[in-house]
VOTORVO-343086 format. One line per 4 residues: their letters; for each residue z, y, x of C-alpha. Coordinates in Angstrom, 3 decimals, padded with zeros to 6 digits. Last residue first. Layout:
! residues N
A = Z Y X ~ ...
END
This chain:
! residues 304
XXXX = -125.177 211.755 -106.834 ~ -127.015 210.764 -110.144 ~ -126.250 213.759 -112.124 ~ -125.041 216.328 -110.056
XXXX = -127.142 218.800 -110.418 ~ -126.826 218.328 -114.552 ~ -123.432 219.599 -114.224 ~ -124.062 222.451 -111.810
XXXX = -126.474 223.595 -114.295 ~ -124.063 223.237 -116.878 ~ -121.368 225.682 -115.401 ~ -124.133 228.514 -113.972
XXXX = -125.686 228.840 -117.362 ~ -122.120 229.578 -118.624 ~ -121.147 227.695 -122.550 ~ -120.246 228.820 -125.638
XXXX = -123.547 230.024 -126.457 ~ -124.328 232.847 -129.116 ~ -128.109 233.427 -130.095 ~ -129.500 236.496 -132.191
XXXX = -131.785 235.781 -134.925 ~ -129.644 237.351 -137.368 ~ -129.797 234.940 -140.092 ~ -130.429 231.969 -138.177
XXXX = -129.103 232.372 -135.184 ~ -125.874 234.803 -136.110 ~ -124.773 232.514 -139.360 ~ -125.569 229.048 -138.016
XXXX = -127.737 227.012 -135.513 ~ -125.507 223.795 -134.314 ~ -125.061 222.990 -130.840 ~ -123.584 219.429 -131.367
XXXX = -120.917 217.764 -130.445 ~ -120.075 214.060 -128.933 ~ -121.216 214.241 -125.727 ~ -120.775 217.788 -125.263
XXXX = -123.178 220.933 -125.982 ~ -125.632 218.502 -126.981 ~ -129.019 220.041 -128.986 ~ -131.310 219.457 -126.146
XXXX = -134.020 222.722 -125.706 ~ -136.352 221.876 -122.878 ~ -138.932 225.011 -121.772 ~ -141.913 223.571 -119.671
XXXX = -143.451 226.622 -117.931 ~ -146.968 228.352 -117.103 ~ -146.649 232.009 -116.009 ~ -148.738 234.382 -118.020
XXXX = -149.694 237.691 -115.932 ~ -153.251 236.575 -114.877 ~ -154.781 238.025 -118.499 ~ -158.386 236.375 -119.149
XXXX = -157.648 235.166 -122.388 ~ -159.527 232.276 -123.366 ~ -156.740 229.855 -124.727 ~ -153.618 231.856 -125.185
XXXX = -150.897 231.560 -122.262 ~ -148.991 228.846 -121.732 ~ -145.642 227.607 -122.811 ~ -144.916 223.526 -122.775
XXXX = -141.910 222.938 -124.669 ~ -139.667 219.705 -124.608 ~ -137.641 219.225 -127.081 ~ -134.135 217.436 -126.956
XXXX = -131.944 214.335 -127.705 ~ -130.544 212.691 -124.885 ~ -130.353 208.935 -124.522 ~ -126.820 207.970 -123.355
XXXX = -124.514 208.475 -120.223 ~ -123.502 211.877 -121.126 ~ -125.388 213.457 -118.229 ~ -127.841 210.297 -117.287
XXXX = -129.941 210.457 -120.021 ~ -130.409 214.494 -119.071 ~ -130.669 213.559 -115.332 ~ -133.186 210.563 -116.123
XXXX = -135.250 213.327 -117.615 ~ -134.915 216.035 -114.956 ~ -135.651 213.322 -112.393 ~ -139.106 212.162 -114.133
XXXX = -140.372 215.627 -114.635 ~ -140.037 216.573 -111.199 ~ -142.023 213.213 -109.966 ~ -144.927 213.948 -112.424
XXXX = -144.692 218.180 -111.718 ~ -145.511 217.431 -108.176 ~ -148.057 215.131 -108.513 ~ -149.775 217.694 -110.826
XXXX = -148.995 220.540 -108.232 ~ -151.010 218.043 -105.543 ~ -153.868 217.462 -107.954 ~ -153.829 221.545 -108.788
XXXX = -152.769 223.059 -111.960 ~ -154.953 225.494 -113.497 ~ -155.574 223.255 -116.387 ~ -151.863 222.574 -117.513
XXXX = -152.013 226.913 -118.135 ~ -151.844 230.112 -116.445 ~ -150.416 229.144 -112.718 ~ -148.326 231.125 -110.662
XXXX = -147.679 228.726 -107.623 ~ -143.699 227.829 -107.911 ~ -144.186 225.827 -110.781 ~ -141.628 225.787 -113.780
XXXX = -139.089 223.328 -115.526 ~ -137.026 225.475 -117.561 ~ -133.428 223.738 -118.773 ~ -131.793 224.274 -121.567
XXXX = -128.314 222.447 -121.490 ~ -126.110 224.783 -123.504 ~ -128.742 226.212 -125.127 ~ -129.864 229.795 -125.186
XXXX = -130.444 230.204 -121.551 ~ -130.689 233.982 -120.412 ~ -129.505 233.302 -116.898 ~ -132.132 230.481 -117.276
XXXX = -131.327 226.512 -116.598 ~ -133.089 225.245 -113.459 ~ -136.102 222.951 -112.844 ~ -138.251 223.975 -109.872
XXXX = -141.739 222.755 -109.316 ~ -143.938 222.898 -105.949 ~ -141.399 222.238 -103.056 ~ -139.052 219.697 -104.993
XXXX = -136.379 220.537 -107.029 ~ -133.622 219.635 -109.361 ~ -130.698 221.685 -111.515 ~ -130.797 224.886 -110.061
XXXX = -128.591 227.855 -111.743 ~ -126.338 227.853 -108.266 ~ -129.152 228.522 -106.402 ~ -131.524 226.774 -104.463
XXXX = -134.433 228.703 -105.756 ~ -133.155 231.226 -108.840 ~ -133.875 234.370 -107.906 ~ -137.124 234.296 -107.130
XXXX = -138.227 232.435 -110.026 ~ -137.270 235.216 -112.544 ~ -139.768 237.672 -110.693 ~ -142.115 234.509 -110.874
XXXX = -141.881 234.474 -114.510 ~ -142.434 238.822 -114.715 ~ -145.369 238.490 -112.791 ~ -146.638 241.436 -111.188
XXXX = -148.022 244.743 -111.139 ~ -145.094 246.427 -111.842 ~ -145.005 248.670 -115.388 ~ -148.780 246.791 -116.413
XXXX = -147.649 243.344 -115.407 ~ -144.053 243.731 -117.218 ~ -146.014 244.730 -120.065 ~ -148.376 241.783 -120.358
XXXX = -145.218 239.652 -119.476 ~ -143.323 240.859 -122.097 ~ -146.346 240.764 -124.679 ~ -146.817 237.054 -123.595
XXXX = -143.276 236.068 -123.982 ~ -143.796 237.687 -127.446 ~ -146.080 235.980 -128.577 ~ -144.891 232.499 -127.210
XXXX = -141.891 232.992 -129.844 ~ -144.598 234.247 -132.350 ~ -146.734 231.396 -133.012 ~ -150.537 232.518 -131.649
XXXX = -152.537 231.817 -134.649 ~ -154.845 228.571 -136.007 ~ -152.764 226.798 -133.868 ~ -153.501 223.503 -131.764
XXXX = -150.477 221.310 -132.476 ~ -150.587 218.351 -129.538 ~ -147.522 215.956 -130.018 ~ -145.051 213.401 -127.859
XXXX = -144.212 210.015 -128.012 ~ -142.250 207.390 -127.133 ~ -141.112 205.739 -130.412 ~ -138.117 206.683 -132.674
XXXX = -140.052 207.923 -135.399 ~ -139.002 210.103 -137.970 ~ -137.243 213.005 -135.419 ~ -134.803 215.162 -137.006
XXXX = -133.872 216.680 -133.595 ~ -130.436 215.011 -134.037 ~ -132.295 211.817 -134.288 ~ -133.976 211.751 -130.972
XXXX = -136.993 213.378 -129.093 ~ -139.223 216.192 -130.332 ~ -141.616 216.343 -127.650 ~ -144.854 219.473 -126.693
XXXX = -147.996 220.727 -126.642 ~ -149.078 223.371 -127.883 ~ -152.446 224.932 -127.558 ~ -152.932 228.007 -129.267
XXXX = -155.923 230.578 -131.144 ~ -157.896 227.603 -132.496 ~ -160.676 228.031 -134.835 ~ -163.353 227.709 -132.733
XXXX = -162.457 224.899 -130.582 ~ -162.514 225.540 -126.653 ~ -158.549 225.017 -126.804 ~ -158.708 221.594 -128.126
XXXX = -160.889 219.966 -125.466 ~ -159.209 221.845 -121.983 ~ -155.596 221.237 -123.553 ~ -156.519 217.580 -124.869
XXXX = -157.849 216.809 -121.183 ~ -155.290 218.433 -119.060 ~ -152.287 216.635 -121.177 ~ -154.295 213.123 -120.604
XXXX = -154.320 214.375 -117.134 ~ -150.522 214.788 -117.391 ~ -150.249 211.089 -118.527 ~ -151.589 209.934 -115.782
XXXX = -148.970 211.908 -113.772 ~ -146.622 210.176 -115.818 ~ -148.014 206.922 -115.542 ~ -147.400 207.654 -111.601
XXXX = -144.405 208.432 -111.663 ~ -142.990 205.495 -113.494 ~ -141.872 205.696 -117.196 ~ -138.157 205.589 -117.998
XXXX = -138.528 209.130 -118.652 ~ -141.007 209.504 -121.478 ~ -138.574 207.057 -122.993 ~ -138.514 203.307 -123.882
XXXX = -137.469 201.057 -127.194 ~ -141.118 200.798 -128.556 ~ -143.453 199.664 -125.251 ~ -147.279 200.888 -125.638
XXXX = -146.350 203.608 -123.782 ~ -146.675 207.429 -123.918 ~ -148.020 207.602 -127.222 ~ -149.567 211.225 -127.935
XXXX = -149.743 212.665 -131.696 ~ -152.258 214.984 -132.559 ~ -152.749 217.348 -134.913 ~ -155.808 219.846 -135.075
XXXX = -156.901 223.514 -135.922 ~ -157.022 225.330 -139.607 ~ -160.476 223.348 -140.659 ~ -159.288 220.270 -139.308
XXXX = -155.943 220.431 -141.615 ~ -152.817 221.941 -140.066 ~ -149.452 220.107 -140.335 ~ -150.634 216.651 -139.531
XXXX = -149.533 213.693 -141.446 ~ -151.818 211.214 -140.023 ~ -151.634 213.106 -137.046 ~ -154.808 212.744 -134.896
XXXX = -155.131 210.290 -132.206 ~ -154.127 209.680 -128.513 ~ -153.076 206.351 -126.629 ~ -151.360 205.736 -123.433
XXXX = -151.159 202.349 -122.028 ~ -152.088 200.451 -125.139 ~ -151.851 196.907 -126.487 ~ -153.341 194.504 -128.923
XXXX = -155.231 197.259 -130.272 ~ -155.803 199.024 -133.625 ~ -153.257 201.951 -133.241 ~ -152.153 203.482 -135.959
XXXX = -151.187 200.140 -137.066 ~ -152.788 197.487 -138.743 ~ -150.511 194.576 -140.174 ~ -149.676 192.013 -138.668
XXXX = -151.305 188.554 -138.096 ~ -152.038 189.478 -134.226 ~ -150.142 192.688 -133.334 ~ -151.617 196.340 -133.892
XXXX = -149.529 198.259 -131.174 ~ -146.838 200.354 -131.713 ~ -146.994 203.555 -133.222 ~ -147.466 202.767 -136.566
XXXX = -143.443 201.057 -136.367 ~ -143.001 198.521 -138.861 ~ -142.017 195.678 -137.063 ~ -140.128 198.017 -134.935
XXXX = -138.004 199.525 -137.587 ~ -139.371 202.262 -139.741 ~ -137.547 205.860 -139.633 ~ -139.690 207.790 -142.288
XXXX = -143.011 207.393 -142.422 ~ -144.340 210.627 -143.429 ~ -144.665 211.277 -147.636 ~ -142.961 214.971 -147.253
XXXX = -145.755 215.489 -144.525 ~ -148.357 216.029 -147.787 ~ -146.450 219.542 -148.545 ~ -147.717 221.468 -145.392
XXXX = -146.706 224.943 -145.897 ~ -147.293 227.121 -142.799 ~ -145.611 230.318 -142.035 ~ -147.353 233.099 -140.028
XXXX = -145.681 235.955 -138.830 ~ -144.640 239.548 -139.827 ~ -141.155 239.201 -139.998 ~ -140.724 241.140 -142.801
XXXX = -144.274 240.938 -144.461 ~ -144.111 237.037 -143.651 ~ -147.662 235.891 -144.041 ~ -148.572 231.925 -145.864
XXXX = -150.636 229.832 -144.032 ~ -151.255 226.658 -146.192 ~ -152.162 222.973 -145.957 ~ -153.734 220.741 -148.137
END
C-alpha cells in the first residue's frame, strides 16, 4: 500500500510505494508484459493477439485507486520501436487517446493532477524497454508544476497576460529554435536546464490536451514526430529522455496556464552523461555546461 508522507522543509508530498520494488525488471521480448499475448505463451498484460494502442492500469502503480490512478500507455504493439518511428497519423491517434485519459481521469474525485508523460531508455532507469508512455493522476499538485502555476498566476495578475506566450515571442525563428510548423514550436529555453531540453509548445494559448483544436492536434502529431527523429538522429542512436506534458490543474478556471511538452534527455555528448550532483541535488540549483543557443542549433540541423 502506498503512502504520502509531508516534507516539513520542503513542504511537499513524498510518496512511498514499496510493492514497485517487485516490478519486472528488464525482461527480454519473450517475456515482455507489454507485448501482445501470443498463441501458446503466456498471458501478458495485454490479452490480445495484437494491439494498436492499448491502455491499462499499472500493475505496479505508485498510487492505489483510492489516492488517484496508474496507467501505462502502449504506443504499438511492435517491441523494438519508438514513439517516434510511428507515423503521423498513429500519433495523432494517439493524442486522442491522451485527450480521453486527461478528460476521464481529471473529473475523478480524488485527483488534484493529470500527468502524463515518457521515461525512455536505460539511463532514465527505465524497466521496460517497450514503447510506452504513463498517466499518474495525483492525489496533490507535484510541486515543480506548482510553481509554474504560481508564476504564471502572478505574472497574469502584475501584466495581464501569459507569462508562456511572453517566452514564445521571443523565441519564433530564432536562434533557440529547433523545429516548427505554424501551430507548435519546439525550441530549447534561455533558462534550459539540460543540455538538450527542448519545450515543445503551441502558439494558440491553450490550458490543457483538451483545449486543443483538430487542426492544433494535427499540428502537434507531425511536430512531435520531427523533434523525436531529431533527438535519435543527433548522436546517431536512440536517445534517452522524458517527455513532460505540463498543464494546469484539473478544474481550475485560471486562463494564465500555457500548455507545454517539457523533454529532459540526460546526453550532454554521445558518450557522457548529465549527471545530478552536489549543487542539483543538494542545493536544488542547476549548473549546465552547455549554451541554449549552441545545442539548439545542433538539433536544427539534424536531418539537413
Amino acid at each position: 500500500m502506498s503512502e504520502l508522507r509531508w516534507h516539513p522543509l520542503l513542504r511537499e508530498w513524498v510518496t512511498v510505494a514499496p510493492a514497485r520494488q517487485d516490478r519486472t525488471y528488464h525482461p527480454d521480448e519473450a517475456h515482455c508484459p507489454l507485448c501482445p499475448t501470443r498463441p501458446g505463451m503466456r498471458e501478458t498484460e495485454i490479452p490480445e493477439p495484437d494491439y494498436y494502442i492499448a491502455v491499462f492500469e499499472n500493475k505496479f502503480p505508485s498510487y492505489s485507486r483510492e489516492q488517484g490512478r496508474c496507467e501505462v500507455v502502449c504506443y504499438t504493439s511492435k517491441h523494438d520501436s519508438s514513439l517516434g518511428e510511428q507515423s503521423v497519423a498513429h500519433i495523432r491517434d494517439l493524442i486522442d487517446v491522451w485527450q480521453e485519459r486527461y478528460a476521464e481521469l481529471s473529473a475523478l474525485d480524488n485527483v488534484k493532477y493529470v500527468y502524463i508523460f515518457e521515461n525512455r531508455g536505460e539511463e532514465i532507469g527505465v524497466t521496460l524497454s517497450h514503447p510506452h508512455g504513463q498517466i499518474y493522476a495525483y492525489p496533490f499538485v507535484p510541486p515543480h508544476v506548482e510553481r509554474e502555476f504560481e508564476s504564471s498566476a502572478l505574472h497574469y495578475e502584475e501584466t495581464g497576460g501569459c507569462l508562456y506566450c511572453q517566452i514564445l515571442e521571443g523565441e519564433w525563428q530564432g536562434e533557440r529554435t529547433v523545429a516548427e510548423n505554424d501551430r507548435w514550436l519546439a525550441f530549447v529555453p534561455e533558462f534550459a536546464r539540460w543540455p538538450y531540453e527542448v519545450h515543445l509548445a503551441p502558439r494558440e494559448h491553450v490550458g490543457d490536451i483538451t483545449e486543443l483544436s483538430s487542426g492544433q492536434a494535427d499540428a502537434l502529431a507531425h511536430l512531435l514526430k520531427v523533434l523525436l527523429q531529431k533527438y535519435d538522429g543527433l548522436f546517431g542512436k536512440p536517445l534517452a529522455y522524458v517527455m513532460a506534458m505540463h498543464q494546469r490543474p484539473p478544474g481550475d478556471g485560471g486562463g494564465h496556464y500555457h500548455f507545454h511538452i517539457e523533454f529532459y534527455p540526460p546526453n550532454r555528448s554521445a558518450d557522457k552523461l548529465k549527471m545530478l550532483a552536489g549543487s542539483e541535488l543538494g542545493a536544488g540549483a542547476f549548473i549546465l555546461d552547455a549554451r541554449a543557443e549552441e545545442t539548439a542549433k545542433r538539433l536544427r540541423e539534424v536531418g539537413r
